[in-house]
MIMARRO-905930 format. One line per 3 residues: number of its first residue (from 0); their letters; for each residue x, y, z of C-alpha. Coordinates in nm, 4 decimals, m for minus. Layout:
BEGIN
NUM) A) X/Y/Z  ...
! end
This chain:
BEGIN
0) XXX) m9.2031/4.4739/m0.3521  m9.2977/4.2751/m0.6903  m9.5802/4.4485/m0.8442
3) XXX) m9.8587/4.2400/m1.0710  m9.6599/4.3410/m1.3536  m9.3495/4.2306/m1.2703
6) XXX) m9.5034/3.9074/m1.2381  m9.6507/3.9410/m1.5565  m9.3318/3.9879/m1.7085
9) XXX) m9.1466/3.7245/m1.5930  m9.3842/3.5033/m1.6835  m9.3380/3.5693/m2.0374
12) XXX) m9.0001/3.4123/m1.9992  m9.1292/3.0546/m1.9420  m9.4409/2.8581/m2.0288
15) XXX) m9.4971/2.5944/m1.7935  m9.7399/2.2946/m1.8589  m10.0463/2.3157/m1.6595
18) XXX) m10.2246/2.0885/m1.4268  m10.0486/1.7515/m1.5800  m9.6730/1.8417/m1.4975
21) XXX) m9.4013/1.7299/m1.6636  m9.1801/1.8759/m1.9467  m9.1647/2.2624/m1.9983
24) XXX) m8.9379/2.5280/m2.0872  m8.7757/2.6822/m1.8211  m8.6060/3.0194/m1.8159
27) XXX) m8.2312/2.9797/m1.8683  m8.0865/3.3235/m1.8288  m8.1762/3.4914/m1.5008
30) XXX) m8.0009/3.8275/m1.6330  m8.3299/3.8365/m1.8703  m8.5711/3.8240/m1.5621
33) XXX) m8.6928/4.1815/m1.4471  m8.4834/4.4018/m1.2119  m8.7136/4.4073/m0.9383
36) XXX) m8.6737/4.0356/m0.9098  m8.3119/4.0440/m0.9324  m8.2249/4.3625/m0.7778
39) XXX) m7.8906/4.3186/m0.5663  m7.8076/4.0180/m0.7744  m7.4164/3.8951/m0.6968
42) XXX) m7.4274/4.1291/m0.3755  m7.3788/3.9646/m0.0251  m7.6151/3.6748/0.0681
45) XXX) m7.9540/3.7759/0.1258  m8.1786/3.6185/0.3749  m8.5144/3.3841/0.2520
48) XXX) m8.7695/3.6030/0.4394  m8.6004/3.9520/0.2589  m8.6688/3.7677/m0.0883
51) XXX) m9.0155/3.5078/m0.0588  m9.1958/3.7408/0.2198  m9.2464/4.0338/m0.0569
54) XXX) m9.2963/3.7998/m0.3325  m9.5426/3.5889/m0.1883  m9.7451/3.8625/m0.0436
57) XXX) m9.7182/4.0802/m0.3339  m9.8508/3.7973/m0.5550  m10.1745/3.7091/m0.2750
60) XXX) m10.2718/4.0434/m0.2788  m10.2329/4.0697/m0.6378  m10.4671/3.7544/m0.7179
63) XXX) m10.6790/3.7951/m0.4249  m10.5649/3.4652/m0.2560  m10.6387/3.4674/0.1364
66) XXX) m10.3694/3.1432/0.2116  m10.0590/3.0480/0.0643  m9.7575/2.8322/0.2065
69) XXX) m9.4035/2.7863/0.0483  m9.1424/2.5464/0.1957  m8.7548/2.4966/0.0320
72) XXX) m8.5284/2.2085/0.0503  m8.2116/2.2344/0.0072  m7.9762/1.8705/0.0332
75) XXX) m8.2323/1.7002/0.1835  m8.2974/1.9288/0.4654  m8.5813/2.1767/0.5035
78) XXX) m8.4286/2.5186/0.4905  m8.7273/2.7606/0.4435  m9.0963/2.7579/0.5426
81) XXX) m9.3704/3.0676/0.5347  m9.7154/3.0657/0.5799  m9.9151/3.3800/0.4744
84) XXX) m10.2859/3.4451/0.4958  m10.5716/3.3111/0.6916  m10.7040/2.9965/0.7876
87) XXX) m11.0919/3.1374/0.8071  m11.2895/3.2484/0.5560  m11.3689/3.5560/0.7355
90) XXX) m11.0053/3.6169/0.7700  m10.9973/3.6182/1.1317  m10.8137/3.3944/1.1908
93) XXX) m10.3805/3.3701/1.0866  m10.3151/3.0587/0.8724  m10.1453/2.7866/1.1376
96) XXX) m9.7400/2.7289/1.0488  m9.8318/2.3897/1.0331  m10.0969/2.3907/0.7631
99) XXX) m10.2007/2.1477/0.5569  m10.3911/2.1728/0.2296  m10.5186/2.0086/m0.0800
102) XXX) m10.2751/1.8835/m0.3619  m10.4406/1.8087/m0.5928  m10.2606/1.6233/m0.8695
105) XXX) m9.9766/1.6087/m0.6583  m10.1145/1.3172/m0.5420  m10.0114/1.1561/m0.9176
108) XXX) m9.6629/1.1233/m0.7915  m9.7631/0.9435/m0.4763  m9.9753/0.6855/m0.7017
111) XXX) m9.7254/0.6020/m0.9387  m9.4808/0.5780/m0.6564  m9.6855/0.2758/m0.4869
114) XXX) m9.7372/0.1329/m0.8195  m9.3583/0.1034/m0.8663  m9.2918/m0.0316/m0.5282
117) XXX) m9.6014/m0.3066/m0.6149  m9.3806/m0.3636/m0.8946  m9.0388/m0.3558/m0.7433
120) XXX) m9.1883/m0.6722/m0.4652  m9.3216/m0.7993/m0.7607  m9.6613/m0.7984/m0.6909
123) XXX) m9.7542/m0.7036/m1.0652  m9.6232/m0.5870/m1.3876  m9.5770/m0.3026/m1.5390
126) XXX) m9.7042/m0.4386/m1.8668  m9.9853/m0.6741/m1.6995  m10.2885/m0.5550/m1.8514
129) XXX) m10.5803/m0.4119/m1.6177  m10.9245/m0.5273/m1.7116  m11.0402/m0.8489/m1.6887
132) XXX) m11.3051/m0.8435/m1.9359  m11.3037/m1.2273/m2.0332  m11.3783/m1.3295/m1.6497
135) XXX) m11.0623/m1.5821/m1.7512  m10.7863/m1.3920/m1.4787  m10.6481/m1.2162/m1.7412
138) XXX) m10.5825/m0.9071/m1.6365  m10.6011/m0.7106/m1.2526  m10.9296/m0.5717/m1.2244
141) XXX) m11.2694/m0.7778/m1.2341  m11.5213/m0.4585/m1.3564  m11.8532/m0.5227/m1.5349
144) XXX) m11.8676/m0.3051/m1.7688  m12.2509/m0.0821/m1.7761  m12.4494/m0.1950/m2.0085
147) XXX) m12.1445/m0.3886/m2.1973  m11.8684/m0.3742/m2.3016  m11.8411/m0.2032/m2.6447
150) XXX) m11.5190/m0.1248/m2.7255  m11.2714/m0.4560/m2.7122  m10.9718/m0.2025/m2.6888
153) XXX) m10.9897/m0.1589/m2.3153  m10.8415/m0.5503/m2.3084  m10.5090/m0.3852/m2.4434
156) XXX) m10.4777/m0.1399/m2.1720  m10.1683/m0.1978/m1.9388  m10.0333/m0.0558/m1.5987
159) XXX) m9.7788/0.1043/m1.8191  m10.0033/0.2917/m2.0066  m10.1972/0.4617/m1.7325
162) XXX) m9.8845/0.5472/m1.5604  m9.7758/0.7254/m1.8332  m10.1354/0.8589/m1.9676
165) XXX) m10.1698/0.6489/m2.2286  m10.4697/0.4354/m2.1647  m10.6953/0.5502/m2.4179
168) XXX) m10.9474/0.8090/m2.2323  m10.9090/1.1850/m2.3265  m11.0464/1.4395/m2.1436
171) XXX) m11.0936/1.6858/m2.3751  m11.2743/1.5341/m2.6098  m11.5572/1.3685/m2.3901
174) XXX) m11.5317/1.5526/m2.0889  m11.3475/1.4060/m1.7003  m11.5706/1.1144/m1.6077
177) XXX) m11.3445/1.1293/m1.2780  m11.4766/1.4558/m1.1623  m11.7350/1.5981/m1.3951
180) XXX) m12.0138/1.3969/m1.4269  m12.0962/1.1818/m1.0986  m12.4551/1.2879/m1.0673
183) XXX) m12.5485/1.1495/m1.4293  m12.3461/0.8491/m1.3900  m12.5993/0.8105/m1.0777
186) XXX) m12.8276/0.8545/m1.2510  m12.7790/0.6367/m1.5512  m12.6795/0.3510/m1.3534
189) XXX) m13.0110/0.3717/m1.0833  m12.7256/0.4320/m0.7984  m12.7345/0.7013/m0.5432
192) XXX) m12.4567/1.0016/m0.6162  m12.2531/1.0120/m0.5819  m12.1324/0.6687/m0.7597
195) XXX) m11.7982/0.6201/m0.6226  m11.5037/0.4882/m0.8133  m11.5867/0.1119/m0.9226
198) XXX) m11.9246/0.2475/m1.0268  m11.7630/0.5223/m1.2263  m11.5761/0.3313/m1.4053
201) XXX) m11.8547/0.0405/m1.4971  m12.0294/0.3572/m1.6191  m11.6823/0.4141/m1.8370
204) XXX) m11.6342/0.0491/m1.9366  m11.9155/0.0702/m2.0984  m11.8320/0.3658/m2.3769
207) XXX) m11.5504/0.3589/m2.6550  m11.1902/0.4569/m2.5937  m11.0833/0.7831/m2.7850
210) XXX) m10.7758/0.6383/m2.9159  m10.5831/0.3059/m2.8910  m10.4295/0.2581/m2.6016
213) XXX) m10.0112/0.3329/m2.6080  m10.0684/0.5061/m2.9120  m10.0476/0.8694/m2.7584
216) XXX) m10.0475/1.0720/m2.4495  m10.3511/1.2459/m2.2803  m10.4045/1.3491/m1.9337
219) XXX) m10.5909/1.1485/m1.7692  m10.7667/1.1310/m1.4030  m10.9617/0.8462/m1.4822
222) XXX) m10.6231/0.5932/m1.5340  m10.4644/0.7191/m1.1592  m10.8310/0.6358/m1.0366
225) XXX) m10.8007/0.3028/m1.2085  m10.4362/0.2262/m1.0105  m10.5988/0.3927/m0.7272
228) XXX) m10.8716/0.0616/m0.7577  m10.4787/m0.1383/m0.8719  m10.3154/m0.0397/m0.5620
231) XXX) m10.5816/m0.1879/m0.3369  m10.6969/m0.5035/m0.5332  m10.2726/m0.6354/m0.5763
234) XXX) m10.2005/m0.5244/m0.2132  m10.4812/m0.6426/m0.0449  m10.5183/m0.2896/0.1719
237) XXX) m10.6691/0.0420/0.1700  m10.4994/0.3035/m0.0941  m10.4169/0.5294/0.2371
240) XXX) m10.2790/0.2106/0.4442  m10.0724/0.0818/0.1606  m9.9264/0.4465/0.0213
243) XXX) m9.8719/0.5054/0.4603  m9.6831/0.2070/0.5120  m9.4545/0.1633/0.1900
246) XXX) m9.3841/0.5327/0.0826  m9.3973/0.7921/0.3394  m9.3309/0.5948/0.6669
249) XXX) m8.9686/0.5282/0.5019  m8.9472/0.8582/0.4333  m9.0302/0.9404/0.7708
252) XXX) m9.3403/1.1392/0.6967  m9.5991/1.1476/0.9908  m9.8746/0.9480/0.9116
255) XXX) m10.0680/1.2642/1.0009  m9.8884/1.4712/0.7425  m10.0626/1.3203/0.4442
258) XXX) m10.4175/1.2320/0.4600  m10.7435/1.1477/0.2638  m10.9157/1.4787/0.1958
261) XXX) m11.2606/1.5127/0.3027  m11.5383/1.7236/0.0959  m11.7188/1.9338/0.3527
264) XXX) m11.5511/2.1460/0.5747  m11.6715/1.9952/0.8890  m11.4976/1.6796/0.8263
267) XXX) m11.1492/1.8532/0.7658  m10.8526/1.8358/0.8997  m10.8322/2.1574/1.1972
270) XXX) m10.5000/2.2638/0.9921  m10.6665/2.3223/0.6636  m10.7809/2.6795/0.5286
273) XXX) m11.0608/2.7031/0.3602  m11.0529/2.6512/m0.0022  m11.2127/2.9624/m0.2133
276) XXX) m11.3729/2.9256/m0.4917  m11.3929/3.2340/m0.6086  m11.7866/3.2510/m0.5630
279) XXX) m11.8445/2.9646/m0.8055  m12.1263/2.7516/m0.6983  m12.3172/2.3962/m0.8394
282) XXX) m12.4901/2.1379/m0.7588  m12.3935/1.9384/m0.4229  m12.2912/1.5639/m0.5582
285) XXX) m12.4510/1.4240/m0.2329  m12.7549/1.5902/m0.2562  m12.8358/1.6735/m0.6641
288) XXX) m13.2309/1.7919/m0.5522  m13.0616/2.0367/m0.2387  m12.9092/2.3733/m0.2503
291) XXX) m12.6101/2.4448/m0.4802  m12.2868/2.4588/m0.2784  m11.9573/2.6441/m0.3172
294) XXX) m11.8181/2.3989/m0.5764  m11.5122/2.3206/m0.3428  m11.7462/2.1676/m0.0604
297) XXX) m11.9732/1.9194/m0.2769  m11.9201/1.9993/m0.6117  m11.7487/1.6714/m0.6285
300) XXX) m11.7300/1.3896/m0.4263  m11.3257/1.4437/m0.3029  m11.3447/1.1210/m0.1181
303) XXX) m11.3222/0.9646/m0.4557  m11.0562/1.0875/m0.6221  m10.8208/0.9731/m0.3801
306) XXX) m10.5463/0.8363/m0.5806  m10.5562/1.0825/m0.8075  m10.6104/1.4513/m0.6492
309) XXX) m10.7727/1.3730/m0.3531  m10.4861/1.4048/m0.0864  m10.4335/1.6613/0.1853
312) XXX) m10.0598/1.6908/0.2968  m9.8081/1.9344/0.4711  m9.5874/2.0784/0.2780
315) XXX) m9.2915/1.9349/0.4538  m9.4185/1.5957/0.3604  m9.4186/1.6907/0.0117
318) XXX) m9.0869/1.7721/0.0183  m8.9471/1.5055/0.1901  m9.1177/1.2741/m0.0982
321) XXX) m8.9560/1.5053/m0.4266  m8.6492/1.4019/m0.2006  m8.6625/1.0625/m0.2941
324) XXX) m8.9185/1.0709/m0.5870  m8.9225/1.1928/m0.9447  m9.2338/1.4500/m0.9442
327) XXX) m9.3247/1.3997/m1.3292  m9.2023/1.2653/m1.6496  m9.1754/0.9074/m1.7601
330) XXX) m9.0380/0.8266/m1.4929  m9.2767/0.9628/m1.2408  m9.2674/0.8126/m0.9536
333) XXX) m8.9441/0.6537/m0.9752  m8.6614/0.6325/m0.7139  m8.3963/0.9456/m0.7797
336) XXX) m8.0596/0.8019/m0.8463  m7.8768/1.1635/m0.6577  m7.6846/1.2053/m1.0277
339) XXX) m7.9048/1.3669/m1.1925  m7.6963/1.6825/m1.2307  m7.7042/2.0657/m1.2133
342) XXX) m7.9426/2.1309/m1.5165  m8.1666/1.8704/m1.4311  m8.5456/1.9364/m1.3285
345) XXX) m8.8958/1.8064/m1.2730  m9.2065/2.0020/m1.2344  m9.5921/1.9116/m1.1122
348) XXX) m9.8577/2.1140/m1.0518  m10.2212/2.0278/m0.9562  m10.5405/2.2502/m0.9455
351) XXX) m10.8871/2.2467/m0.8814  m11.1692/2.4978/m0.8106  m11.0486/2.6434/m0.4553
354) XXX) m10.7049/2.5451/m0.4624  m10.3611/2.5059/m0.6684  m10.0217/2.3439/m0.6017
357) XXX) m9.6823/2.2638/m0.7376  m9.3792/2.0678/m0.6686  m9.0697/2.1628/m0.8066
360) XXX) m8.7094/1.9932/m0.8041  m8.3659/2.0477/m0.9529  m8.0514/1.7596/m0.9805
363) XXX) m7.8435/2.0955/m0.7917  m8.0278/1.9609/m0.4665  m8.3223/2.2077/m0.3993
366) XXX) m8.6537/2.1743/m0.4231  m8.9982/2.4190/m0.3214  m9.3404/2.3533/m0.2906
369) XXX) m9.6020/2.5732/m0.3056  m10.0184/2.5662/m0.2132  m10.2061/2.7889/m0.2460
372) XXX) m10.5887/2.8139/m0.1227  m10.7462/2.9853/m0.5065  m10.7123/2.8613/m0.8938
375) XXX) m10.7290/3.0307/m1.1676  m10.8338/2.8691/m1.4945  m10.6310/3.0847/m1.7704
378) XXX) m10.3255/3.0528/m2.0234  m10.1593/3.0296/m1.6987  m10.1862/2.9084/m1.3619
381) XXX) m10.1620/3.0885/m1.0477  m9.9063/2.8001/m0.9509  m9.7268/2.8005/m1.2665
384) XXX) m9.6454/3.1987/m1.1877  m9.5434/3.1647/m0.8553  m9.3074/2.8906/m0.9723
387) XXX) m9.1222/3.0674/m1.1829  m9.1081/3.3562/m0.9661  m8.9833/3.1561/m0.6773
390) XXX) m8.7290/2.9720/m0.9678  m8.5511/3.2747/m1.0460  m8.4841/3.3810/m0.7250
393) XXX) m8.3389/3.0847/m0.6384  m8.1310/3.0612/m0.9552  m7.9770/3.4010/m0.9162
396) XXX) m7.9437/3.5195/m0.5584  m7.6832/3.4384/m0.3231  m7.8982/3.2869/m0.0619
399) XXX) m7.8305/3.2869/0.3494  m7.9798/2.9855/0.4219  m8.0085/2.8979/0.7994
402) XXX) m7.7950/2.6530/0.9680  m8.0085/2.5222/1.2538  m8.2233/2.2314/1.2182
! end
């Protein structure tokens, strides 16, 4: 059993980046990790369920998280799946084997994936720019801007540049027009909320940039919204359709496996949990005037942020993709070339209120997933824990992995 502060521990050995993905430092020496995670280390193989049953129900009952689900790859086949928790609220109900939850920014991945392929069939370019705020064809997207356009930077902004977060927009400074602030873009723009993406972003064609665009590097929902809008206006189909039918299908993902996310719970997928939370409330983006709602089911409109953390997926799905896909880094999205060698890694995690995940994958040929049906908004994420938990283990235990398909 792995108490709270064993966790605790090893999670001083690593600092992970949060929500965004990408580079981090990763603990090197599992003989630094704490015994209790490494206890029988270099004995005779162990089996999964002896290691990731403890862990992962130590660490639920330790953050109060009601579902989890973890699933390992290992050379392309799926080695290792457990589910843990309940599907209900009420917990009454066990969480299905074949669950399917929320990524969150694990969507990213997926994006920047279809925008590559787009590429690849040359159907764009990575450096074509996306605006068109002449009205002369110059660049992908047609957009009036609300009221006008007032900052002649967004011209310069290229597929390149939201790919790799470099479009201009940061979050920090004026807040995440993606998610935070539908009901007064509604409201400024006489629309009903909430907006929807190609009204969200006339809203944010119409303010100032916070920096030039290439010139630095800032997480950013709003430019995987715009190639969201990119994906459908080059291909001439819905994000879903085109993403179906050029990513997953040849990856032989069931189209059922990764779907659009819905906001209420009555229009969910049977094989999600419910997403906690954690007794946060506000007001219901369909219905401003109504009732506040648990901020999962209407806090946002989910529908909307589709190409950037609005997907639902199994977790063998997501594996199956971090097969073929690099998960983060400047080359997310890209084909893996199956060189990338032993010390090799990516890392993605996504999160939002009610619900965390993260994607993990090494050159040595395994790769996890995790979801998980709470966040927590701290120095650290609840995924970014679990991850290195679930890292170690797999980095310094002789594993019995099973043999059957």
């Amino acid at each position: 059993m792995y108490s709270r502060a064993v966790l605790c521990a090893a999670l001083a050995l690593a600092t992970f980046c949060c929500a965004s993905g990408g580079a981090g430092a990763v603990p090197t020496d599992p003989a630094m990790a704490p015994a209790a995670l490494l206890a029988g280390r270099g004995s005779s193989p162990q089996s999964p369920d002896s290691l990731f049953e403890p862990l992962l129900r130590d660490f639920m009952e330790g953050h109060g998280i009601g579902a989890a689900a973890l699933a390992i790859m290992k050379d392309g086949r799926v080695v290792y799946e457990l589910t843990m928790g309940w599907k209900d609220r009420e917990r009454t109900i066990p969480l299905p084997s074949n669950v399917m939850m929320r990524i969150a920014s694990l969507t990213k991945p997926i994006t920047a994936a279809a925008i590559r392929k787009l590429a690849d069939d040359r159907q764009l370019r990575l450096d074509d720019r996306i605006f068109d705020v002449a009205g002369d064809g110059t660049g992908l997207l047609r957009i009036p801007p609300f009221p006008v356009l007032v900052d002649p930077r967004i011209a310069d902004i290229t597929v390149r540049h939201l790919l790799a977060h470099r479009g201009g927009w940061d979050r920090d400074s004026v807040g995440d027009f993606a998610l935070q602030h539908e009901i007064r873009i509604a409201e400024a723009l006489s629309v009903p909320s909430p907006p929807g993406p190609r009204n969200t972003m006339r809203y944010v064609l119409g303010r100032r940039l916070q920096f030039d665009p290439g010139s630095r590097k800032a997480y950013s929902n709003l430019g995987y919204l715009v190639l969201g809008l990119v994906i459908e206006e080059v291909s001439g189909q819905d994000y879903m359709t085109y993403v179906r039918e050029n990513i997953l299908a040849p990856l032989g993902v069931p189209a059922g496996d990764v779907i659009q996310g819905r906001t209420f719970p009555a229009d969910r997928d049977p094989r999600e949990p419910w997403y906690d939370p954690a007794g946060l409330s506000s007001p219901n983006a369909f219905d401003p005037s109504g009732p506040r709602v648990p901020v999962s089911d209407g806090g946002w409109d989910h529908e909307s942020t589709l190409s950037f953390a609005g997907l639902v997926a199994s977790p063998r799905a997501i594996l199956r993709f971090l097969a073929e896909y690099e998960a983060s880094g400047d080359d997310l999205g890209t084909r893996r070339q199956g060189r990338e060698g032993a010390g090799w890694w990516r890392y993605h995690t996504g999160r939002l209120d009610g619900f965390e995940a993260v994607a993990f994958q090494r050159g040595n040929g395994i790769s996890f997933v995790v979801f998980l049906n709470r966040a927590i908004y701290d120095d650290s994420s609840y995924s970014d824990q679990i991850a290195i938990m679930i890292d170690l283990i797999l980095r310094s235990r002789e594993i019995k992995w099973p043999t059957g398909s």
